[in-house]
MIVEXSE-184178 format. One record per residue (C-alpha): chain; x, y, z. Coordinates in Angstrom, 3 decimals, always signed. Layout:
+----+----------+----------+----------+
! ch !        u !        v !        w !
+----+----------+----------+----------+
!  A !        X !        Y !        Z !
...
+----+----------+----------+----------+
//
This chain:
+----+----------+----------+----------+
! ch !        u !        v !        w !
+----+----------+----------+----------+
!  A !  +99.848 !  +67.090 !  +88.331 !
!  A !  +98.318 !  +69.621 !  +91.002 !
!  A !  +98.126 !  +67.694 !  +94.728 !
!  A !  +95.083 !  +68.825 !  +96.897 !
!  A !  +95.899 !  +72.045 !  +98.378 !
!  A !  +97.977 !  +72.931 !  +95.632 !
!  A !  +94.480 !  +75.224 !  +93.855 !
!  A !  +93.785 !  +78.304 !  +95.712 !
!  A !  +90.866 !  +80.409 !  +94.649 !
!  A !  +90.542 !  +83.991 !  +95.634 !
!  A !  +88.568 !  +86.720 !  +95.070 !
!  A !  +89.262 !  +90.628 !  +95.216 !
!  A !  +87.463 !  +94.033 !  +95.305 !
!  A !  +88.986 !  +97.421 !  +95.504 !
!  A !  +89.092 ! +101.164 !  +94.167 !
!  A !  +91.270 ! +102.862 !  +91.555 !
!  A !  +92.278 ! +106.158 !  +90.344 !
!  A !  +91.009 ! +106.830 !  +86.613 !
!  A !  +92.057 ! +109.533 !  +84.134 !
!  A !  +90.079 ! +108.391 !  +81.020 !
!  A !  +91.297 ! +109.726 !  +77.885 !
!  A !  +87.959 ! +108.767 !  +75.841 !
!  A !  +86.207 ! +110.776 !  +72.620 !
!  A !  +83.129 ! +111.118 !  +73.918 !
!  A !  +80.643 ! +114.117 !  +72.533 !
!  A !  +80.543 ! +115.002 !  +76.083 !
!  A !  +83.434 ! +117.136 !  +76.901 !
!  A !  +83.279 ! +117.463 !  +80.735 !
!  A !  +83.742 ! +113.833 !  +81.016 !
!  A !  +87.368 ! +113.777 !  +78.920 !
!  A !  +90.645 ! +113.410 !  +80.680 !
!  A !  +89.266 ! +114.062 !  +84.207 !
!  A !  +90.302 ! +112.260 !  +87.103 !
!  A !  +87.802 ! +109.763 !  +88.554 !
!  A !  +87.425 ! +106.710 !  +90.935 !
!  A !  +86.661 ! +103.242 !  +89.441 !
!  A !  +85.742 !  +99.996 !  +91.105 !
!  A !  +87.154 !  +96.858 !  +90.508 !
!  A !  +86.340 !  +93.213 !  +91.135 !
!  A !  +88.231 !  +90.160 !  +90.336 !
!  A !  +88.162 !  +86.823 !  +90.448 !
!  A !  +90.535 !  +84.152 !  +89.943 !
!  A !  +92.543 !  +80.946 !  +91.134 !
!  A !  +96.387 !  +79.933 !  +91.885 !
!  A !  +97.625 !  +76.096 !  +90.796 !
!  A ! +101.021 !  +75.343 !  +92.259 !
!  A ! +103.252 !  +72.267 !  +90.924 !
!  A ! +105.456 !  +73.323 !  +93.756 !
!  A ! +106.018 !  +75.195 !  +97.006 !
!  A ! +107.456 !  +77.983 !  +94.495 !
!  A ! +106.234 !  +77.658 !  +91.183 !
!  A ! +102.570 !  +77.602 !  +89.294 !
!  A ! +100.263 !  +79.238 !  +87.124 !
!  A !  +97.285 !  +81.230 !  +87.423 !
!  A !  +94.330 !  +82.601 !  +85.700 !
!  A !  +91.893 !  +85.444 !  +86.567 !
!  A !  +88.979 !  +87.430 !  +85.310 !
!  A !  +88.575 !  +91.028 !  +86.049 !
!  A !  +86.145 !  +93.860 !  +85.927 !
!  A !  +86.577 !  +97.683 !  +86.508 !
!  A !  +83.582 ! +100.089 !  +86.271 !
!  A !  +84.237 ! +104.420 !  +86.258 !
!  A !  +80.713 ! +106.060 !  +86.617 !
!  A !  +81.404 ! +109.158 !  +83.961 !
!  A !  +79.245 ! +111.418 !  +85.721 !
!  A !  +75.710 ! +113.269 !  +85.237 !
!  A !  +74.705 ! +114.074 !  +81.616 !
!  A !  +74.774 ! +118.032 !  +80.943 !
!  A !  +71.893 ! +117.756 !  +78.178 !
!  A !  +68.971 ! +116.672 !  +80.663 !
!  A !  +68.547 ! +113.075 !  +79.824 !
!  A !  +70.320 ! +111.805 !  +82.903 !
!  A !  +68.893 ! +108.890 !  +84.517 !
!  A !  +71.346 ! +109.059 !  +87.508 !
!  A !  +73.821 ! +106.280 !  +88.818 !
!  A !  +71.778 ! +103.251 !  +86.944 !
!  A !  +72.172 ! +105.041 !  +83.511 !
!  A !  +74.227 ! +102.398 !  +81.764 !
!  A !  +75.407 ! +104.503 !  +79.106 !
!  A !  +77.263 ! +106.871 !  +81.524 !
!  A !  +79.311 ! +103.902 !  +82.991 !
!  A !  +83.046 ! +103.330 !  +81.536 !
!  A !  +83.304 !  +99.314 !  +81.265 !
!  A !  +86.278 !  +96.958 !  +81.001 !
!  A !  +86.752 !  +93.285 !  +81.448 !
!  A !  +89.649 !  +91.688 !  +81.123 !
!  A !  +91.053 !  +87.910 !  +81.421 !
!  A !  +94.468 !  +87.306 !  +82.001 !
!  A !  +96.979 !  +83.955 !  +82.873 !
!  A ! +100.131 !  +83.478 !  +83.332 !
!  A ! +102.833 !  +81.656 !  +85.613 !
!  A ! +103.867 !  +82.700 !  +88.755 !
!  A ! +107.070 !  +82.215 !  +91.493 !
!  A ! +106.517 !  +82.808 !  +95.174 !
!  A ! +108.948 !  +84.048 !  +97.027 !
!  A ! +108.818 !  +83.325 ! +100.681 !
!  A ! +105.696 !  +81.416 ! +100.582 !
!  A ! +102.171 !  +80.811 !  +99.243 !
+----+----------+----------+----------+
//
């Protein structure tokens, strides 16, 4: 169905904005504005010039901040890292191009 050159893997990093609205114990780390990283991975498959599907994984990370209560373990402290991975699909239409 899918002609070589018709799969095109890509990959993607970048920063977001986060506002986490999370009940957490800790107080200082609700609804506060914060910058995430995100990281995905994924691939395009194109039956033609302007149609095709396309599936990708994705993972954001938001560090939440320093612990008030002395048990802070810095950066590498996994529980004070907001996780979320996500896998979407769907098709696509290009406009103008691949």
């Amino acid at each position: 169905m899918f002609r070589r050159g018709n799969f095109i893997p890509y990959l993607a990093a970048g920063l977001s904005g986060v506002s986490p609205d999370i009940n957490l114990p800790d107080r200082s780390v609700r609804r506060t504005n914060r910058i995430g990283a995100v990281v995905a991975a994924g691939a395009r498959f194109y039956a033609a010039p302007w149609v095709g599907v396309r599936i990708e994984a994705r993972e954001r990370a938001t560090y939440l901040g320093t612990r008030r209560l002395g048990q802070d373990q810095g950066w590498a402290d996994s529980g004070r890292w907001l996780r979320n991975t996500e896998m979407s699909g769907g098709l696509l239409f290009s406009f103008g191009g691949r």
